[in-house]
C-alpha positions in Angstrom: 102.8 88.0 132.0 99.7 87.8 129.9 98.5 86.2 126.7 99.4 89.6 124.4 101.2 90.5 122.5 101.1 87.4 119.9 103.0 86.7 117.0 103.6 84.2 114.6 105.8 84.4 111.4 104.5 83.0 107.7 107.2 81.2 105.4 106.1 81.3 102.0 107.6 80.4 98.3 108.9 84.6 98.0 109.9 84.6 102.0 108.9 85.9 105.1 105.9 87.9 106.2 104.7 88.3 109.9 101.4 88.3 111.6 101.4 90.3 114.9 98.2 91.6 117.8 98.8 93.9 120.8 95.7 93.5 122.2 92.4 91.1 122.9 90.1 93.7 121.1 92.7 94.7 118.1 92.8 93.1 114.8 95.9 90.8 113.6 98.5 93.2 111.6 99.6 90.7 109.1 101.9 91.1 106.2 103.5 88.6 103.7 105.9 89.4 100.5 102.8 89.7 98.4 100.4 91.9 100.7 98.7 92.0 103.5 96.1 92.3 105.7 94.0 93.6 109.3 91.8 90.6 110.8 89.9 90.3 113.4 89.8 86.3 114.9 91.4 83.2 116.4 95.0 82.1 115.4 93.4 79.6 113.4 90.8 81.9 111.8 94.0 84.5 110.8 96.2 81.6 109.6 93.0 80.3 107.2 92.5 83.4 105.7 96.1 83.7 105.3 96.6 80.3 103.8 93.8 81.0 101.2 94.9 84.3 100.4 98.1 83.4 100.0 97.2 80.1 98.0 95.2 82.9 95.6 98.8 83.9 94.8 101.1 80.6 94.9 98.3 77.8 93.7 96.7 75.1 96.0 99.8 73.0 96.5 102.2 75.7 97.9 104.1 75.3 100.6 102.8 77.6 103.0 104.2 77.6 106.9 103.8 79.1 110.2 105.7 79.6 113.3 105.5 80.4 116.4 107.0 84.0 117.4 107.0 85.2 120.4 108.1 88.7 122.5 
């Protein structure tokens, strides 16, 4: 079994949004109550860019969470 697909789910003041990648060479398919977005990185370069987007939205002291999915 190998490392793809990945997944991870983002808890945020409005609910649940999820962050998904198929493949090594695809971008993360992420999408949250108040958007979304296609980025190419790490799990902890997707999950900055979530946290400040989403921080953009819900202020600087939200509580912002992920967790682990899986398939």
């Amino acid at each position: 079994m190998g490392k793809y697909p990945m997944a991870f789910s983002i808890e945020t003041p409005d609910g649940e949004g999820e962050a998904r990648k198929d493949k090594a060479n695809e971008p993360w398919e992420v999408s949250y109550p108040t958007g979304g977005l296609r980025w190419y990185g790490s799990v902890p370069e997707v999950q900055a860019e979530i946290r400040k987007r989403l921080r953009l939205n819900y202020g600087k002291d939200a509580p912002i969470t992920f967790t682990k999915g899986g398939e």
